[in-house]
MOPAC internal coordinates of N, CA, C and O (Angstrom, degrees):
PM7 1SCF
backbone

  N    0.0000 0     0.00 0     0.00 0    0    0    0
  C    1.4453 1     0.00 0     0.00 0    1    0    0
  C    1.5261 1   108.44 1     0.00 0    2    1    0
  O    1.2310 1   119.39 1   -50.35 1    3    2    1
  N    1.1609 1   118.77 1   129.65 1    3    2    1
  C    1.3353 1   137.06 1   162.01 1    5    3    2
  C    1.5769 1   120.22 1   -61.03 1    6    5    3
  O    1.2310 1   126.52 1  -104.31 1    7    6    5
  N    1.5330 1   105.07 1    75.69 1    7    6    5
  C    1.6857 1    96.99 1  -170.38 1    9    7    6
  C    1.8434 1   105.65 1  -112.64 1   10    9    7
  O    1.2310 1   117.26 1    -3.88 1   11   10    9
  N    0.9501 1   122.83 1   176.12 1   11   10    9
  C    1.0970 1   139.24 1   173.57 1   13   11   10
  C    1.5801 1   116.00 1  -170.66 1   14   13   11
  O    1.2310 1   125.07 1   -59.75 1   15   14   13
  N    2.0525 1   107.87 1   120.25 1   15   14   13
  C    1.0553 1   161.30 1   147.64 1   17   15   14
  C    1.5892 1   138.82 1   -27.33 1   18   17   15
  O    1.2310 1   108.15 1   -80.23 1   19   18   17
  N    1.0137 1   139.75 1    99.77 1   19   18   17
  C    1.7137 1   140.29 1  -142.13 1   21   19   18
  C    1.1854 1   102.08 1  -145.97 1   22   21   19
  O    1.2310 1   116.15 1   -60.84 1   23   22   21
  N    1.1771 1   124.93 1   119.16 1   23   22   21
  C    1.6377 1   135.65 1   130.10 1   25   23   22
  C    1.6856 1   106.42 1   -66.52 1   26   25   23
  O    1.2310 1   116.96 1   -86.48 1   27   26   25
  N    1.2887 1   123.38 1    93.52 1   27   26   25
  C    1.5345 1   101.46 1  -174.68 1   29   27   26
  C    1.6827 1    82.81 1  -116.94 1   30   29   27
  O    1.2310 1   109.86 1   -72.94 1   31   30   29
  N    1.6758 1   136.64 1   107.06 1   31   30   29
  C    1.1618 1   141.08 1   173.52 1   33   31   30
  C    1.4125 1   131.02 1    50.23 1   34   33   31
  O    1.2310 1   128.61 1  -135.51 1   35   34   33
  N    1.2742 1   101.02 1    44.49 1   35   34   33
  C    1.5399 1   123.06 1  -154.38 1   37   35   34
  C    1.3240 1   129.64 1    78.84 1   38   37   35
  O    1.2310 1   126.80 1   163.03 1   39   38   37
  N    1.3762 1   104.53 1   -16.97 1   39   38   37
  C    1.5898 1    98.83 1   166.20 1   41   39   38
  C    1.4192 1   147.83 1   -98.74 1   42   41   39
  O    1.2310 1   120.63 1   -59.35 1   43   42   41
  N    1.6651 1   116.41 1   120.65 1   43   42   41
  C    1.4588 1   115.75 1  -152.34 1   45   43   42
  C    1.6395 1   109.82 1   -60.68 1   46   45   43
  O    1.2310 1   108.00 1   -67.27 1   47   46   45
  N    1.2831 1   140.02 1   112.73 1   47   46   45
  C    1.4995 1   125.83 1  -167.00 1   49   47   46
  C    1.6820 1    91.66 1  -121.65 1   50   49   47
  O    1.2310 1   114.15 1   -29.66 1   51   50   49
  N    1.1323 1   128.68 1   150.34 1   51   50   49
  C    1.4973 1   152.44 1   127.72 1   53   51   50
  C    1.3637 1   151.12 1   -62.78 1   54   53   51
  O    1.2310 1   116.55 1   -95.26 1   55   54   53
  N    1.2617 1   124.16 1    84.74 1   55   54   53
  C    1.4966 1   109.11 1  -170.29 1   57   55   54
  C    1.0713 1   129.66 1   -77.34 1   58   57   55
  O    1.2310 1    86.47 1   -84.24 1   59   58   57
  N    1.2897 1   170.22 1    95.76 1   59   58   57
  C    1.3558 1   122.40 1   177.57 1   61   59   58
  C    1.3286 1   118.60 1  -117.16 1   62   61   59
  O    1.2310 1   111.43 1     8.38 1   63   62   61
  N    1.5036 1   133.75 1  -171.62 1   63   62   61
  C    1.3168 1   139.46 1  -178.88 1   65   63   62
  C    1.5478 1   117.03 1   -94.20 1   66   65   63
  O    1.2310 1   113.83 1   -88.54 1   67   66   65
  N    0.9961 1   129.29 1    91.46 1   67   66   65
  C    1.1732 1   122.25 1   151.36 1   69   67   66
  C    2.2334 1   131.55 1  -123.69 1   70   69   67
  O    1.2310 1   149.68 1   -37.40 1   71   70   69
  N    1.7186 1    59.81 1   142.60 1   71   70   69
  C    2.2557 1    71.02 1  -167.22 1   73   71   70
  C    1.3917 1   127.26 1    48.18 1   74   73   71
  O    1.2310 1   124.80 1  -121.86 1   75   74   73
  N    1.3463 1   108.39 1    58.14 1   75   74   73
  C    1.8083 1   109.29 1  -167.44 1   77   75   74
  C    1.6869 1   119.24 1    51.64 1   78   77   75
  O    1.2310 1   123.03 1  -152.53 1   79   78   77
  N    1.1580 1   111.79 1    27.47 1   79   78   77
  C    1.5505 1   129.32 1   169.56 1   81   79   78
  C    1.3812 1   103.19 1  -132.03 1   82   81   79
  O    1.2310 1   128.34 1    -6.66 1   83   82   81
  N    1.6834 1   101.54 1   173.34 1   83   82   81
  C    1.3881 1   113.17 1  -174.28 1   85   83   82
  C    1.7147 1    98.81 1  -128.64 1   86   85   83
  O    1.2310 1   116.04 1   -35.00 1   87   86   85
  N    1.2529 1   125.13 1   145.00 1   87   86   85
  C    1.3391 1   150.06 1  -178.06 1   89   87   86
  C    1.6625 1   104.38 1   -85.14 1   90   89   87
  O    1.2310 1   117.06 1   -34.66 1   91   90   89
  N    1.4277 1   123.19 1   145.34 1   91   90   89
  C    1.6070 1    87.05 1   163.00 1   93   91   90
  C    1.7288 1    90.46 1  -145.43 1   94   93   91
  O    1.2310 1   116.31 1   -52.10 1   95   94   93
  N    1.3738 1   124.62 1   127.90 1   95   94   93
  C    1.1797 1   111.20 1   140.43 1   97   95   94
  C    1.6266 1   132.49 1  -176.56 1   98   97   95
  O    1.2310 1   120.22 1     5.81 1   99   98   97
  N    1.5107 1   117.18 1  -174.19 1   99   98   97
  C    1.1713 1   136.88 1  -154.66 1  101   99   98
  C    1.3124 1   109.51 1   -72.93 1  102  101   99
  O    1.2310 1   114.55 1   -40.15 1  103  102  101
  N    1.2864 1   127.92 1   139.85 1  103  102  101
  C    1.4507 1   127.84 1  -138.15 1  105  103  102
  C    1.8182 1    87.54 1  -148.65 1  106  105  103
  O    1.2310 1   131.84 1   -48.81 1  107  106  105
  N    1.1250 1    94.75 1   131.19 1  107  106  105
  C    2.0487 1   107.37 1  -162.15 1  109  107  106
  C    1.6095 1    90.24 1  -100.27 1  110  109  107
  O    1.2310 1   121.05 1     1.72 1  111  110  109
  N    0.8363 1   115.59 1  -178.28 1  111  110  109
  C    1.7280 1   124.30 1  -170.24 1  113  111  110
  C    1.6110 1    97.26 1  -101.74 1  114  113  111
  O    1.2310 1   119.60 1   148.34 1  115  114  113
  N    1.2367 1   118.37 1   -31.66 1  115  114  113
  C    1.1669 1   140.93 1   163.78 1  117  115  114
  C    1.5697 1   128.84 1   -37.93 1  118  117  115
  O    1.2310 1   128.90 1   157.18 1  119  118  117
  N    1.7512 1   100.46 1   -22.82 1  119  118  117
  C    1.1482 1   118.36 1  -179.90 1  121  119  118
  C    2.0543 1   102.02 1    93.13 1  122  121  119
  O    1.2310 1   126.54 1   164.24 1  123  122  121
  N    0.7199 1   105.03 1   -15.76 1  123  122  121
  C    1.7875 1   113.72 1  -157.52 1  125  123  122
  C    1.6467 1    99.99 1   -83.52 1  126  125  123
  O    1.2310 1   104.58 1   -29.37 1  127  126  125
  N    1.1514 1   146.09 1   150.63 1  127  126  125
  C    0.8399 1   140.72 1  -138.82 1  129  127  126
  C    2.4338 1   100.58 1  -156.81 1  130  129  127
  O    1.2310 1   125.56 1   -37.88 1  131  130  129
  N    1.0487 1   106.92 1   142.12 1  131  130  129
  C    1.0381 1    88.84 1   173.38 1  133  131  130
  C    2.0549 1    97.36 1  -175.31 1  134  133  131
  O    1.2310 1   132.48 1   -41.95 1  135  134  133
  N    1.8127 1    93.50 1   138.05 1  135  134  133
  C    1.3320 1   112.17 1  -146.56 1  137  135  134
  C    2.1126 1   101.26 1   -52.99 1  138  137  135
  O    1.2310 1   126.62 1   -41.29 1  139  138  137
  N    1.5747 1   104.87 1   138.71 1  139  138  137
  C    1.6255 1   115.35 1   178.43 1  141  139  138
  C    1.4209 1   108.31 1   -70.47 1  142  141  139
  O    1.2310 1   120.61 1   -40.29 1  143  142  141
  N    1.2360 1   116.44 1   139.71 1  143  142  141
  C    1.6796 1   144.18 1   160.57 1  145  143  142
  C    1.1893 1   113.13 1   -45.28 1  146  145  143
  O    1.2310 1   115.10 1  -171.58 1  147  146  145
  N    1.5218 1   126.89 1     8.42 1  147  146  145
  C    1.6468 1   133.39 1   178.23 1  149  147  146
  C    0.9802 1   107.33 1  -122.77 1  150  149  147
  O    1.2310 1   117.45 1    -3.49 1  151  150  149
  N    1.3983 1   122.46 1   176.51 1  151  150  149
  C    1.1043 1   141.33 1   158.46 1  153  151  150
  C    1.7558 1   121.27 1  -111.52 1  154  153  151
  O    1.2310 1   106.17 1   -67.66 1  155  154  153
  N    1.3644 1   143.29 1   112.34 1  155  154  153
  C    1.3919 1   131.00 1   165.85 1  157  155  154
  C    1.1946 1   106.45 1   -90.87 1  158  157  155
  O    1.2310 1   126.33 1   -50.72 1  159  158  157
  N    1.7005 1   105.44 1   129.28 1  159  158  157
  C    1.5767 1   114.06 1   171.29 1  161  159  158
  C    1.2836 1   121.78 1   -44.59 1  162  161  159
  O    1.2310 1   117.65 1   -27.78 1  163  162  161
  N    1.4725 1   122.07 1   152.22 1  163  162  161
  C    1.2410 1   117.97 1   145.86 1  165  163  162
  C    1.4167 1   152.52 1   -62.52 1  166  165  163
  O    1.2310 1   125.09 1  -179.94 1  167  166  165
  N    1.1024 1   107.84 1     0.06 1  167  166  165
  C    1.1592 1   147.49 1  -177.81 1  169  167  166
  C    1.7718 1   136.38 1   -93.75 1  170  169  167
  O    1.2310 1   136.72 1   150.44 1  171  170  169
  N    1.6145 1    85.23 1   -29.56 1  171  170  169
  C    1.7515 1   102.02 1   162.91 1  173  171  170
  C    1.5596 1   117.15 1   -89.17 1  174  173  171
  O    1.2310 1   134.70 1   -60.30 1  175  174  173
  N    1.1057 1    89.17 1   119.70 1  175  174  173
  C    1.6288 1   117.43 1   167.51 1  177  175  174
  C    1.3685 1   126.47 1   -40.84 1  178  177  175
  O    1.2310 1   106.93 1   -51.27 1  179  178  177
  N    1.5343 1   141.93 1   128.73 1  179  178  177
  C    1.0363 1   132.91 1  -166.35 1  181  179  178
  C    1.4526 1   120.01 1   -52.43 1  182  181  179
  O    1.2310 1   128.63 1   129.96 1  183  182  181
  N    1.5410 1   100.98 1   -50.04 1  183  182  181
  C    1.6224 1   121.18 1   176.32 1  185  183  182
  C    1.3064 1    96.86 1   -44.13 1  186  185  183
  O    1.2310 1   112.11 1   151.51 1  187  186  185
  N    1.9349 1   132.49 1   -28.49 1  187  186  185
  C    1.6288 1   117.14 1  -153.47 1  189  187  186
  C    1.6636 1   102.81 1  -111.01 1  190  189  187
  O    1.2310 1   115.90 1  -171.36 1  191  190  189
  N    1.7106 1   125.40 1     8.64 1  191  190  189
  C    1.1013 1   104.05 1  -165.20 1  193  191  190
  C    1.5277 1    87.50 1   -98.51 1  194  193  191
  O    1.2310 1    87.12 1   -99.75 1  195  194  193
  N    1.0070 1   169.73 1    80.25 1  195  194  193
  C    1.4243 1   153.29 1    99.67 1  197  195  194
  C    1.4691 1    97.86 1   -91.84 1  198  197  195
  O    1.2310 1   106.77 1   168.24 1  199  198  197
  N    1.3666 1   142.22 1   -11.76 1  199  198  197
  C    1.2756 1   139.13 1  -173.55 1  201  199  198
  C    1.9222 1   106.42 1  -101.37 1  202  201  199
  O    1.2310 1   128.14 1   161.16 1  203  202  201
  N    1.3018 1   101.94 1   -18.84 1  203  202  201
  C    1.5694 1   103.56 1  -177.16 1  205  203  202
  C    1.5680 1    92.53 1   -87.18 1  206  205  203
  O    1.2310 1   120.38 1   144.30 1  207  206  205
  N    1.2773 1   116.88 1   -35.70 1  207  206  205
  C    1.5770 1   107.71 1  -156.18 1  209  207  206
  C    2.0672 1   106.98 1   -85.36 1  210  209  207
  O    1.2310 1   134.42 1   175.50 1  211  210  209
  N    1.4936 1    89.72 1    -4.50 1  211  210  209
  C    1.2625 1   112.02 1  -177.81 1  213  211  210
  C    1.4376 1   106.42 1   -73.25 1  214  213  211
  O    1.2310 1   124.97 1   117.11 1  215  214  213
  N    1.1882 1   108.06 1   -62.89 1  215  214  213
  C    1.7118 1   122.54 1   166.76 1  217  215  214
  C    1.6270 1   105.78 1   -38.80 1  218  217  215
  O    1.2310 1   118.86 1   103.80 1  219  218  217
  N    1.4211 1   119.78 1   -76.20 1  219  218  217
  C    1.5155 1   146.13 1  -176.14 1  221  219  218
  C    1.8012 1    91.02 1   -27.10 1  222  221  219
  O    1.2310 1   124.30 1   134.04 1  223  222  221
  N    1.3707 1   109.35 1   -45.96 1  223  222  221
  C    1.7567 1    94.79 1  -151.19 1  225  223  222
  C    1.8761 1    94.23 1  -132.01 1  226  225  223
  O    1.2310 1   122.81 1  -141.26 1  227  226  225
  N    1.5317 1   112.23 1    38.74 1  227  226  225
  C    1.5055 1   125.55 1   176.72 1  229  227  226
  C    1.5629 1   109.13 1   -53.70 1  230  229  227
  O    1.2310 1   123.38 1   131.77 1  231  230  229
  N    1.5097 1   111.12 1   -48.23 1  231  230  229
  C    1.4196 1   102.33 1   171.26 1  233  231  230
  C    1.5521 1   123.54 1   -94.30 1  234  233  231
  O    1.2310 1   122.95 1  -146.36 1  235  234  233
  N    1.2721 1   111.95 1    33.64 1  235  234  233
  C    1.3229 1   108.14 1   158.82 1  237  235  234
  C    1.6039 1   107.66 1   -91.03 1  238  237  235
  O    1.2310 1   120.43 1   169.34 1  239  238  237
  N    1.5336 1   116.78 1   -10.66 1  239  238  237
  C    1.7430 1    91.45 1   176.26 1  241  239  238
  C    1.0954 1   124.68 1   -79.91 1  242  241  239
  O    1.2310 1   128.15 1   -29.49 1  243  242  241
  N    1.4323 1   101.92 1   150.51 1  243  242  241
  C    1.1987 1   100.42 1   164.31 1  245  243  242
  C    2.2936 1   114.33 1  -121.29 1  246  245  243
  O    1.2310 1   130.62 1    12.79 1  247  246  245
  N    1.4377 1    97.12 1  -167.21 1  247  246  245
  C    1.8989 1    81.33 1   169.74 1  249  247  246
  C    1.8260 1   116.34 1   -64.68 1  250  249  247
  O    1.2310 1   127.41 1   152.64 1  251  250  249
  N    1.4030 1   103.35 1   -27.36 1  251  250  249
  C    1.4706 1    95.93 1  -177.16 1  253  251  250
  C    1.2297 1   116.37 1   -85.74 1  254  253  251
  O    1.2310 1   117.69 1   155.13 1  255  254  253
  N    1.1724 1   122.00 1   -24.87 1  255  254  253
  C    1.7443 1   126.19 1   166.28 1  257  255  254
  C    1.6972 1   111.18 1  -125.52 1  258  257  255
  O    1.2310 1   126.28 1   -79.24 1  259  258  257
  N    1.6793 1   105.54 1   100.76 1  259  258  257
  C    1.1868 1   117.77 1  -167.97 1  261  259  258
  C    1.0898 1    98.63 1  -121.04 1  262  261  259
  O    1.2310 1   108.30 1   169.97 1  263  262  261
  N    1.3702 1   139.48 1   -10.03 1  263  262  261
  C    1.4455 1   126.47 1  -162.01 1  265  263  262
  C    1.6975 1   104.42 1  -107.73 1  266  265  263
  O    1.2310 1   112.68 1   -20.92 1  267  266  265
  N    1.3229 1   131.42 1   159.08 1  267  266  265
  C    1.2943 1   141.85 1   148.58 1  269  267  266
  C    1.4889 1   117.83 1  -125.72 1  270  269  267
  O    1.2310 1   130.85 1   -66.97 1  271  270  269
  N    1.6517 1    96.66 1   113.03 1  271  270  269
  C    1.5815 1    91.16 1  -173.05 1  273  271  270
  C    1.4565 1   101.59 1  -148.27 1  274  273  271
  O    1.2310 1   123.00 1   -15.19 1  275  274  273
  N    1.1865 1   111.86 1   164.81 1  275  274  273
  C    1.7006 1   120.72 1  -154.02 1  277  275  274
  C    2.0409 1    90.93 1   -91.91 1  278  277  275
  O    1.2310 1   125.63 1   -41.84 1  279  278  277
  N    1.0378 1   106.79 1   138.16 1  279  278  277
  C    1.1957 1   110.68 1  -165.44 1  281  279  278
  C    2.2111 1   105.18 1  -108.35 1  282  281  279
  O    1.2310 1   130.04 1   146.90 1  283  282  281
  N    1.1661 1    98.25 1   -33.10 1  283  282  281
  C    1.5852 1   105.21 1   167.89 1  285  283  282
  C    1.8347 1   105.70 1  -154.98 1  286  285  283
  O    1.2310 1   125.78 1    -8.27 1  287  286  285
  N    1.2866 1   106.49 1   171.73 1  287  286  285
  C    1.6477 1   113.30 1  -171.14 1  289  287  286
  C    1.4071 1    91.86 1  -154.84 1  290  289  287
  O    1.2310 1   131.07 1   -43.61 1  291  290  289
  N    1.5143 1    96.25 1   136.39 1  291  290  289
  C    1.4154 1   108.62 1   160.58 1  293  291  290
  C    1.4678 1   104.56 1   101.47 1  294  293  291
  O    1.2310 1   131.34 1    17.31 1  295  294  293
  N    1.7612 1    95.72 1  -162.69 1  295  294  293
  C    1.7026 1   108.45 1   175.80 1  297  295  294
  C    1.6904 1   125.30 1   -33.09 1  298  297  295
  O    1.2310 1    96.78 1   -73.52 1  299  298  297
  N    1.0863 1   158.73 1   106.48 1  299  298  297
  C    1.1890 1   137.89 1   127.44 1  301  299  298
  C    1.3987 1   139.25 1   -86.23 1  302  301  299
  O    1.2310 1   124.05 1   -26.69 1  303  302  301
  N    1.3160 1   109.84 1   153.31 1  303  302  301
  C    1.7735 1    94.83 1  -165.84 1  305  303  302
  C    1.8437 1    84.11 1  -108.32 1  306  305  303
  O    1.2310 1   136.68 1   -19.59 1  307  306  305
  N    1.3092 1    85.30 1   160.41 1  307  306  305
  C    1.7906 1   112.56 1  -157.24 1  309  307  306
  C    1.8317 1   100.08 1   -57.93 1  310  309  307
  O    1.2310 1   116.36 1   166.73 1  311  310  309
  N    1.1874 1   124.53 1   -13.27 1  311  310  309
  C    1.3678 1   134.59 1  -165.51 1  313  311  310
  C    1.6524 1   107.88 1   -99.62 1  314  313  311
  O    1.2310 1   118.37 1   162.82 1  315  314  313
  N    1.5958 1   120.71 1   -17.18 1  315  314  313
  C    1.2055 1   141.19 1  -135.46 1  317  315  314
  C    1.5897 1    85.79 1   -93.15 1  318  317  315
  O    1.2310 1   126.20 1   -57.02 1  319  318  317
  N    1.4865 1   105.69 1   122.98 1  319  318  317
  C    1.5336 1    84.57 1   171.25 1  321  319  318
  C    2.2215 1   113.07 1  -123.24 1  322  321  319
  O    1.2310 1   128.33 1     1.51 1  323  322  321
  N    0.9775 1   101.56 1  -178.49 1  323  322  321
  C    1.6091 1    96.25 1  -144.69 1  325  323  322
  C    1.8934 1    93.56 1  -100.64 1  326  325  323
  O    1.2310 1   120.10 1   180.00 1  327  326  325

């Protein structure tokens, strides 16, 4: 599976690829996973989704969670945990 991984301001997000669309979602500490309240275009570029989702959730920072940064890229196998 084609997934991709986010610290986007404390929040654990998921991308993944499916059928010239993008998947998106929220990822529990729990490991458990359950589908995001957005939509990512089809149209954004892999290189651009930690920078779109950056925009998407600008006022979630705060001083203690300021950063958005891609946490893994690429392949994961279904067992793989984040």
């Amino acid at each position: 599976m084609n997934e991709f991984r986010f610290n986007i301001f404390g929040a654990l997000i998921a991308v993944t690829a499916a059928e010239g669309a993008w998947q998106a979602f929220y990822l529990g500490v729990d490991g458990k996973r359950r589908p995001a309240d957005f939509v990512v275009p089809g149209d954004v570029v892999e290189s651009e989704l930690c920078e779109y989702l950056a925009d998407l959730y600008h006022e979630n920072a705060t001083p203690r969670n300021a950063k958005a940064v891609q946490l893994t890229q690429g392949l994961l196998s279904a067992n793989e945990g984040y």
